[in-house]
Structures are given as structure tokens and as C-alpha cells.
Backbone as JSON Lines, residues from 0, in Angstrom:
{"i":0,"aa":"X","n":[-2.65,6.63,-12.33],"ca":[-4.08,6.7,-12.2],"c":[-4.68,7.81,-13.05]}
{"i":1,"aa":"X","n":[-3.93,8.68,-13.76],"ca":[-4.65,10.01,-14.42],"c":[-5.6,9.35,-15.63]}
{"i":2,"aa":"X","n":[-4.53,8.32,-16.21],"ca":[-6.01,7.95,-17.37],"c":[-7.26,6.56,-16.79]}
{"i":3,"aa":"X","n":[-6.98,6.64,-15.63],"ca":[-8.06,5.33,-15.42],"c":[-9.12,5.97,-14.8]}
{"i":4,"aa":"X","n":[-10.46,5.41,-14.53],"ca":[-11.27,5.81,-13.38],"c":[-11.04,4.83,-12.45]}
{"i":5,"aa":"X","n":[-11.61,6.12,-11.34],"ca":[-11.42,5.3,-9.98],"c":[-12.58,4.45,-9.63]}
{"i":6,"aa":"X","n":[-11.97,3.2,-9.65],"ca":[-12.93,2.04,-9.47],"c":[-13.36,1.99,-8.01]}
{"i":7,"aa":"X","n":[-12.58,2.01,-6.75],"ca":[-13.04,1.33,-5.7],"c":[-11.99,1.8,-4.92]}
{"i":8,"aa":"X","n":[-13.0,2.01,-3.83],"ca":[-12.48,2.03,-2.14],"c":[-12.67,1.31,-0.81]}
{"i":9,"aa":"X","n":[-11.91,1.48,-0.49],"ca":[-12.09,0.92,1.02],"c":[-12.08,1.74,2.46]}
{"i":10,"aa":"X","n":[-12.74,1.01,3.14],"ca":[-12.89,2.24,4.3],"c":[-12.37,1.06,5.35]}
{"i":11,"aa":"X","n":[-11.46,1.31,6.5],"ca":[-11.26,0.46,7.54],"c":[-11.65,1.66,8.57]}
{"i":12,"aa":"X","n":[-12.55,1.48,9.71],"ca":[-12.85,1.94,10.94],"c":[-13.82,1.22,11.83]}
{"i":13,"aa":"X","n":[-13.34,1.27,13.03],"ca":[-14.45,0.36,14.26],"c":[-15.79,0.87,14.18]}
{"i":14,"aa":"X","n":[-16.35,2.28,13.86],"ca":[-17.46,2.57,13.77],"c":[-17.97,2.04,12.92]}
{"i":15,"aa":"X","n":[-19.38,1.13,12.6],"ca":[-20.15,0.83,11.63],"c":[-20.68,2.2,11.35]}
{"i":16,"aa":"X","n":[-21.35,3.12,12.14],"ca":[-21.81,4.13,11.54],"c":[-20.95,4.88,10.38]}
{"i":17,"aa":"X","n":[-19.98,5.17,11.36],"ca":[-19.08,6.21,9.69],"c":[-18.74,5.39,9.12]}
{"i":18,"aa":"X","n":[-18.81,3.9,8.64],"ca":[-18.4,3.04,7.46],"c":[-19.7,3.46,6.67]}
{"i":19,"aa":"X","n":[-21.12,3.2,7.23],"ca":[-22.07,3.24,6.37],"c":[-22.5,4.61,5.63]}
{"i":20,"aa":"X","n":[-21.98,5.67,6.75],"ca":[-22.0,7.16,5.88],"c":[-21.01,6.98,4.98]}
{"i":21,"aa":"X","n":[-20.2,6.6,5.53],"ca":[-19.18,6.96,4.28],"c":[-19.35,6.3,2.56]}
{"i":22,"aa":"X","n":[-19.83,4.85,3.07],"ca":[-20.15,3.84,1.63],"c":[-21.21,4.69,1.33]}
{"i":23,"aa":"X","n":[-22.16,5.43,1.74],"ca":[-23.4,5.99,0.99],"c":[-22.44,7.38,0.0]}
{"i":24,"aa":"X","n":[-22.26,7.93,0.95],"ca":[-21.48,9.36,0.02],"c":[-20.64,8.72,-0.97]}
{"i":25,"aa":"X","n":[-19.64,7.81,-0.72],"ca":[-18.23,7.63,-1.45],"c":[-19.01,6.53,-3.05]}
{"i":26,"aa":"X","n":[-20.08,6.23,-2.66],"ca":[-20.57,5.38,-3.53],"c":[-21.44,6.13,-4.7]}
{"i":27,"aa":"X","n":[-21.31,7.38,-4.62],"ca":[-21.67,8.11,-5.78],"c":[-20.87,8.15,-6.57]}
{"i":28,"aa":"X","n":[-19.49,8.25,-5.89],"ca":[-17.99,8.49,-6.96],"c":[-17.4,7.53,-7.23]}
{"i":29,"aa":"X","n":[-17.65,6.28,-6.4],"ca":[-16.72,5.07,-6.78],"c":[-17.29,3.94,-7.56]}
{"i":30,"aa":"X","n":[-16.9,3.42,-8.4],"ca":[-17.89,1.96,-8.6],"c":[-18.14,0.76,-7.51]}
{"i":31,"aa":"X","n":[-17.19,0.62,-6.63],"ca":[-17.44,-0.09,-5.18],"c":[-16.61,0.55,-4.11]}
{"i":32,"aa":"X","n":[-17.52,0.33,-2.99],"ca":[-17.27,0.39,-1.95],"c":[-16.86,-0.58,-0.63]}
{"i":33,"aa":"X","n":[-16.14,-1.06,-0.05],"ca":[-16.26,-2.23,1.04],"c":[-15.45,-1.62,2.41]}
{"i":34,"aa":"X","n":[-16.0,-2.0,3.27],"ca":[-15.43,-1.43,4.8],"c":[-15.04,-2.87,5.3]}
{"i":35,"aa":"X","n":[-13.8,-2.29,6.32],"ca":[-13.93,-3.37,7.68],"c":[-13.82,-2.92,8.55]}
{"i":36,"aa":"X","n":[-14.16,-3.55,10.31],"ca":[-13.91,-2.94,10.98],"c":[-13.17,-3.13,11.95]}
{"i":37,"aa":"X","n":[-11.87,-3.75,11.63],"ca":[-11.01,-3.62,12.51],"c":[-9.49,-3.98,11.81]}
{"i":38,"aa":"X","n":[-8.14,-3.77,11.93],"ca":[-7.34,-3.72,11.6],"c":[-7.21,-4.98,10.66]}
{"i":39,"aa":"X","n":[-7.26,-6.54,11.47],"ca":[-7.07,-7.25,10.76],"c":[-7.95,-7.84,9.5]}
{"i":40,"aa":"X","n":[-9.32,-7.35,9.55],"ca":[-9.84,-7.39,8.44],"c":[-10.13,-6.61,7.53]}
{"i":41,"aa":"X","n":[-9.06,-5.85,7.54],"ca":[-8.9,-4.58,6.94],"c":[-7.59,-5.13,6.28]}
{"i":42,"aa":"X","n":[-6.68,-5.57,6.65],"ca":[-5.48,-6.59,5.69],"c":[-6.35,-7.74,5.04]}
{"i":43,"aa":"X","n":[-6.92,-8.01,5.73],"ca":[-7.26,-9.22,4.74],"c":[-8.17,-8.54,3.44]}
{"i":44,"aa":"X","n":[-8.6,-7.92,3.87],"ca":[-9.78,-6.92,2.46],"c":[-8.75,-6.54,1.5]}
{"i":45,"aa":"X","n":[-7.78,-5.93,2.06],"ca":[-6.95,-5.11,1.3],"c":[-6.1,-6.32,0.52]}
{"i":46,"aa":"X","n":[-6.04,-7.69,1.28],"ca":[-4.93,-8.4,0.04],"c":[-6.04,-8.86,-0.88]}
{"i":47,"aa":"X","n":[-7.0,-8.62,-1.67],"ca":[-7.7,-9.19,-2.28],"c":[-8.12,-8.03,-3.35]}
{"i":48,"aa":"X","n":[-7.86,-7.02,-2.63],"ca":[-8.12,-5.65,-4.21],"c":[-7.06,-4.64,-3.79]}
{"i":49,"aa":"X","n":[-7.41,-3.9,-4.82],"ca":[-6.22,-2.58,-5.41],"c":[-6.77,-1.46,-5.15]}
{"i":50,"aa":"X","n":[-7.6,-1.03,-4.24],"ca":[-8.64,0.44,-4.02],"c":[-7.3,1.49,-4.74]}
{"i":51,"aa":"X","n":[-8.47,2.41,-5.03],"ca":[-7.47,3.94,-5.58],"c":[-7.62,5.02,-4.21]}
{"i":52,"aa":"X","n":[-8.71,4.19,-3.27],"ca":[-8.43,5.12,-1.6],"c":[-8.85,4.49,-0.87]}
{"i":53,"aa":"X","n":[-8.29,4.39,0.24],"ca":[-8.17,4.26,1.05],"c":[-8.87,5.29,2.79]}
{"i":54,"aa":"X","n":[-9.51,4.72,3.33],"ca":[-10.04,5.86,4.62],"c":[-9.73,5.0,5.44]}
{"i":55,"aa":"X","n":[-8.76,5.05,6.31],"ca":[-8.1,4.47,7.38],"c":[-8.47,5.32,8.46]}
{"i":56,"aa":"X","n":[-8.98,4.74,9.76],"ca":[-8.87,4.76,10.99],"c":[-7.87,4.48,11.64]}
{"i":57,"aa":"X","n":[-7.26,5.17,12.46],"ca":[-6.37,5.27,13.07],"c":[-6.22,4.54,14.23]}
{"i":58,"aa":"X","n":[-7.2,4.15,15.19],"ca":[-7.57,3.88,16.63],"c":[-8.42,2.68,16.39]}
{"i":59,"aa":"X","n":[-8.3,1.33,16.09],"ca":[-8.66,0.55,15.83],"c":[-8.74,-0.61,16.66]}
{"i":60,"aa":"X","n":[-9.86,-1.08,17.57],"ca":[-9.58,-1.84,18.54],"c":[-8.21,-3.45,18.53]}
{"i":61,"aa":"X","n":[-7.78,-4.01,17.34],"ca":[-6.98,-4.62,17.27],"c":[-5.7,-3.59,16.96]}
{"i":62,"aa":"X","n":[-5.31,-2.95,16.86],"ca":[-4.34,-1.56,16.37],"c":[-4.19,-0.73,16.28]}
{"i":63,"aa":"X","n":[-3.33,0.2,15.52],"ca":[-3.33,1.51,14.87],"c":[-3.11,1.36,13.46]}
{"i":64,"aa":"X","n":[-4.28,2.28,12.9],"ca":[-4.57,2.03,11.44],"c":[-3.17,2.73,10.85]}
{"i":65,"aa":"X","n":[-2.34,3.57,11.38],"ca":[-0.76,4.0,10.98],"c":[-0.21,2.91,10.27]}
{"i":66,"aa":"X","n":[-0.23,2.25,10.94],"ca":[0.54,1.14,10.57],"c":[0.59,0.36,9.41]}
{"i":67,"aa":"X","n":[-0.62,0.41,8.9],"ca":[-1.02,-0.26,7.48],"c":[-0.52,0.69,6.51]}
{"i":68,"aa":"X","n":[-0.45,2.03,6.6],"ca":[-0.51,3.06,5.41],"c":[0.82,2.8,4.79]}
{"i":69,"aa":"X","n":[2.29,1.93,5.27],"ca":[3.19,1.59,4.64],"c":[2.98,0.56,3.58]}
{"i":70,"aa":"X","n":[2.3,-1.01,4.18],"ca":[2.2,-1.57,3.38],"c":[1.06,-1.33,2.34]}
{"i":71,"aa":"X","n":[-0.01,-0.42,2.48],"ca":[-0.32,0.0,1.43],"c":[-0.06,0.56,0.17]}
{"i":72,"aa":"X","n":[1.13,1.12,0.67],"ca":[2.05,2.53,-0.42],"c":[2.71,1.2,-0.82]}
{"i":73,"aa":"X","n":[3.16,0.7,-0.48],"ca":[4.2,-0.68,-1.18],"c":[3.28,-1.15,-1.93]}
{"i":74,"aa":"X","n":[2.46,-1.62,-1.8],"ca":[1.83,-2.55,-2.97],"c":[0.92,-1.6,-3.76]}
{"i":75,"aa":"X","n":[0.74,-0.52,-3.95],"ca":[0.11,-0.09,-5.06],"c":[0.57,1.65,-4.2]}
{"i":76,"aa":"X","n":[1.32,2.16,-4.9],"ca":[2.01,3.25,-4.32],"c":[1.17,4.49,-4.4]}
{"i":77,"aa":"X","n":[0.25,3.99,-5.76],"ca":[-0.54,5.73,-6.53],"c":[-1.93,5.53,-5.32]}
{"i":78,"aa":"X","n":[-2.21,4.34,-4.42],"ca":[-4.03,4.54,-3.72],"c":[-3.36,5.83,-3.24]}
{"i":79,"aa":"X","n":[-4.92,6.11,-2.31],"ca":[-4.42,7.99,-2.0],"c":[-4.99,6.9,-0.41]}
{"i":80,"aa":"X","n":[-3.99,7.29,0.6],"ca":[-4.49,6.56,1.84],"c":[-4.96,8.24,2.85]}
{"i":81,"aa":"X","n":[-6.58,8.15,3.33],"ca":[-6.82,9.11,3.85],"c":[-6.84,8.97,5.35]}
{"i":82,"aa":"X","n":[-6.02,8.91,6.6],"ca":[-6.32,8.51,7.66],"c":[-7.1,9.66,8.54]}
{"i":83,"aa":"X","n":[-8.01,9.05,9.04],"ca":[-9.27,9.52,9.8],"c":[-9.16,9.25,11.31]}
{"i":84,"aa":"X","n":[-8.74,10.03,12.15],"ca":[-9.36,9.66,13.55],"c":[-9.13,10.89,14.13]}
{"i":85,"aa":"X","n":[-9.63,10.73,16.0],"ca":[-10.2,11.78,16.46],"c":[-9.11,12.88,17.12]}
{"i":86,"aa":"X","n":[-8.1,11.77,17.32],"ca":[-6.26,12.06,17.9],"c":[-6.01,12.93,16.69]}
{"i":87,"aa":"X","n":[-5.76,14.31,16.69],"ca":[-4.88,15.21,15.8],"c":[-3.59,15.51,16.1]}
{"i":88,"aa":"X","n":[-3.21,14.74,16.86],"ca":[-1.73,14.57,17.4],"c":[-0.73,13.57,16.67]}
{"i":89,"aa":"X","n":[-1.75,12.4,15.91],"ca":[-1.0,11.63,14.74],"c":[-1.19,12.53,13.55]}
{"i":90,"aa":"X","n":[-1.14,13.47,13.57],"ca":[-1.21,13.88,12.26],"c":[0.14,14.04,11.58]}
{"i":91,"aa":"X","n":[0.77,14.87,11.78],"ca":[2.36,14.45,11.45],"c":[2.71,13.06,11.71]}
{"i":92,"aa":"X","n":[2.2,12.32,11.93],"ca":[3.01,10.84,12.1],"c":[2.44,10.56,11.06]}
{"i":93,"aa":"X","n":[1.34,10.66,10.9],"ca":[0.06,10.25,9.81],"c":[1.06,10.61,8.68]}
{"i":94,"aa":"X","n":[1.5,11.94,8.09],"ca":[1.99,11.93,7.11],"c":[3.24,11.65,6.6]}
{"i":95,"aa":"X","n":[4.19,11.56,8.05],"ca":[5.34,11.13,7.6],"c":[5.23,9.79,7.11]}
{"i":96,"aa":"X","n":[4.49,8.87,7.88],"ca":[3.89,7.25,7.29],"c":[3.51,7.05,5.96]}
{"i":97,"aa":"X","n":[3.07,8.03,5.53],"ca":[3.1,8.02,3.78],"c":[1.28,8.61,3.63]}
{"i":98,"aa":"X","n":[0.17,8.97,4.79],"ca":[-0.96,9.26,4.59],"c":[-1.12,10.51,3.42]}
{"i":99,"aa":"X","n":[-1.93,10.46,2.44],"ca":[-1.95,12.02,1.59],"c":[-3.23,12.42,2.23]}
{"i":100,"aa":"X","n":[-3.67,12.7,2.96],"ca":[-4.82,13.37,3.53],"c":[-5.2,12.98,5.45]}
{"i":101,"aa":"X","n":[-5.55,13.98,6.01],"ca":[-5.62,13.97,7.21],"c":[-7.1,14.15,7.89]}
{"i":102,"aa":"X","n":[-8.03,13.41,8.29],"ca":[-9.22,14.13,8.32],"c":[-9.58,13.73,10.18]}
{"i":103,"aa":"X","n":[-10.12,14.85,10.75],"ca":[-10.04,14.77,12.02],"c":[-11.31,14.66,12.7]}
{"i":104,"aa":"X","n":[-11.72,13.5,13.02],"ca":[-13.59,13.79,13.61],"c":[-13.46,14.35,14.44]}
{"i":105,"aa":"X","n":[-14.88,14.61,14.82],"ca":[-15.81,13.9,13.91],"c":[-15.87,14.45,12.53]}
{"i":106,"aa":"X","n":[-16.15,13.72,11.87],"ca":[-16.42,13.93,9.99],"c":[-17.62,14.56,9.58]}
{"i":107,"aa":"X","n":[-17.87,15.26,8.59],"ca":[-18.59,16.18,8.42],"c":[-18.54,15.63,6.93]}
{"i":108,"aa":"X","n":[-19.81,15.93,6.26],"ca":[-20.12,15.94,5.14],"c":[-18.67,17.06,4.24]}
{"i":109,"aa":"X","n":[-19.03,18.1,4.52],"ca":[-17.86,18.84,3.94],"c":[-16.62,18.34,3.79]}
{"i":110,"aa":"X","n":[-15.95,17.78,5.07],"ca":[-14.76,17.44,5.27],"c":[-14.69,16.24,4.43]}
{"i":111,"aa":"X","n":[-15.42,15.29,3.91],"ca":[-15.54,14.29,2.93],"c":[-15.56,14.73,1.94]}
{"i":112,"aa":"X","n":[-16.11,15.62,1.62],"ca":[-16.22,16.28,-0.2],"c":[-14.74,17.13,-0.23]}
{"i":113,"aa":"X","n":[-14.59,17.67,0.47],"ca":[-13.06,18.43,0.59],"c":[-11.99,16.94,0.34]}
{"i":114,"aa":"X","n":[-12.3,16.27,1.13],"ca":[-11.21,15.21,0.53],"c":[-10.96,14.9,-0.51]}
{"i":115,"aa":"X","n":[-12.43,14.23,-1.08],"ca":[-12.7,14.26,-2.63],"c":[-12.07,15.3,-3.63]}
{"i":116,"aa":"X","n":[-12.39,16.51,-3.32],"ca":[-11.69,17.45,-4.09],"c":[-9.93,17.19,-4.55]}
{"i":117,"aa":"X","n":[-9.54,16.79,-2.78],"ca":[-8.09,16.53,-2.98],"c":[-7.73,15.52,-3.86]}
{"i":118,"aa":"X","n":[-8.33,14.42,-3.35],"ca":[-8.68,13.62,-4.66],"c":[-8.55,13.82,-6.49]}
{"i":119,"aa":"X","n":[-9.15,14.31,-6.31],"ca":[-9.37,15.06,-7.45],"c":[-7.86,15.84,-8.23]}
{"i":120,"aa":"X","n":[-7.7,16.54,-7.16],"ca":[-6.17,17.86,-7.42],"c":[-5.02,16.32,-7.74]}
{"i":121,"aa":"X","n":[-5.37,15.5,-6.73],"ca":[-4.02,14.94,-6.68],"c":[-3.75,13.75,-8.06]}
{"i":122,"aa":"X","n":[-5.34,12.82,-8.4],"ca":[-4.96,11.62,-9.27],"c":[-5.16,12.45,-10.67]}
{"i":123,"aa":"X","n":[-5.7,14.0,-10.69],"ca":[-6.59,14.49,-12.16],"c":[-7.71,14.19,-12.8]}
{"i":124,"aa":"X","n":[-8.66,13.48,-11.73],"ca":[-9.97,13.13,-12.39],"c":[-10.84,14.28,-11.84]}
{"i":125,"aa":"X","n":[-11.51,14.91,-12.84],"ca":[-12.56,15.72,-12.8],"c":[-14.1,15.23,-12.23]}
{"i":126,"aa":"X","n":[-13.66,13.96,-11.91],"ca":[-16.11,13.47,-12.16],"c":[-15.47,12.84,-11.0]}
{"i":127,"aa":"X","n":[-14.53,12.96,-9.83],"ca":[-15.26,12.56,-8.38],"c":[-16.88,13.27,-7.63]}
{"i":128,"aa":"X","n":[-16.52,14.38,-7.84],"ca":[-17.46,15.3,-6.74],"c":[-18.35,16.16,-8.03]}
């Protein structure tokens, strides 16, 4: 991903609200944005594009968003999968599962641009944030 731009993300979480904060902020840096809100339409979104990130919810009324962050890393290994929920007790599970970022709500404007940053450190694009 160092010489491409990042085209597109996806956000899976049951909240419509933090899907729609999030598509407003994340849609400055991305060329698209698309949410779902619940596990299984969050596979089905995901077999149809290649996001370079990923914002996974963890606590998902059909699941646990954990669970996806494998077959994500399998089919396109470089997305950056950020899992989001309110349990900071998956957090080590979160990363042994393959998550590169941990973010713990509630979410904060900061705590989104801080991601971004990581973002940033981790694929080498300068013009996220």
C-alpha cells in the first residue's frame, strides 16, 4: 500500500450513529466510505471490495466483530483492521486476532484522528489527516 492511495473504507458497527460520524470524518481522507450494521452484512460488504481499513465493532448483535479480523487479514493482508468497542478486555484478543489498532468508546474525535495518524506511521501516506 506505500505507493497507492487509500481508496476506501469500511466501518461495521450496530450503532448508526458512530457509522455516520465516522463516514463524515473518514470521508475527508478516503475516496469512499460504506458501513454495515451488523456482522453479517458486514461479510457480505466486505466480499465485494478491498477497503485499506477497516473499523470493526466488536459487540455486534449477530456476533463478535473478532471474528472477522482473520478472514480479513487473509484476503487482503496489508487493510489496517481497527477494532472499536466498549469491552477493553478484548483488547489483547483484539490483537492477537490480527487487529493493528485498538480504539475503546466511547470515540472521540481525537481518538479517530490518532488512528489516522497510525494509519499514516503504518501504510506511509502523508495526506490522511
Amino acid at each position: 500500500m506505500k505507493n497507492s492511495t487509500l481508496r476506501q473504507v469500511v466501518i461495521i458497527d450496530d450503532d448508526d450513529d458512530i457509522c455516520r460520524m465516522l463516514t463524515v470524518i473518514l470521508s475527508r481522507s478516503f475516496g469512499k466510505v460504506e458501513y454495515a450494521l451488523t456482522l453479517e452484512a458486514g461479510r457480505k460488504l466486505l466480499s465485494g471490495t478491498s477497503p485499506d481499513v477497516v473499523f470493526l465493532d466488536n459487540n455486534l448483535p449477530d456476533g463478535q466483530g473478532i471474528t472477522l479480523i482473520q478472514t480479513i487479514k487473509n484476503r487482503r493482508p496489508d487493510t489496517v483492521v481497527i477494532l472499536i468497542t466498549a469491552m477493553d478486555n478484548s483488547r489483547e484478543a483484539a490483537l492477537k486476532s490480527g487487529a493493528d489498532i485498538f480504539l475503546e468508546k466511547p470515540l472521540t474525535y481525537d481518538s479517530i484522528l490518532n488512528a489516522l495518524k497510525k494509519i499514516t506511521t503504518q501504510t506511509g501516506h502523508e495526506n490522511i489527516v
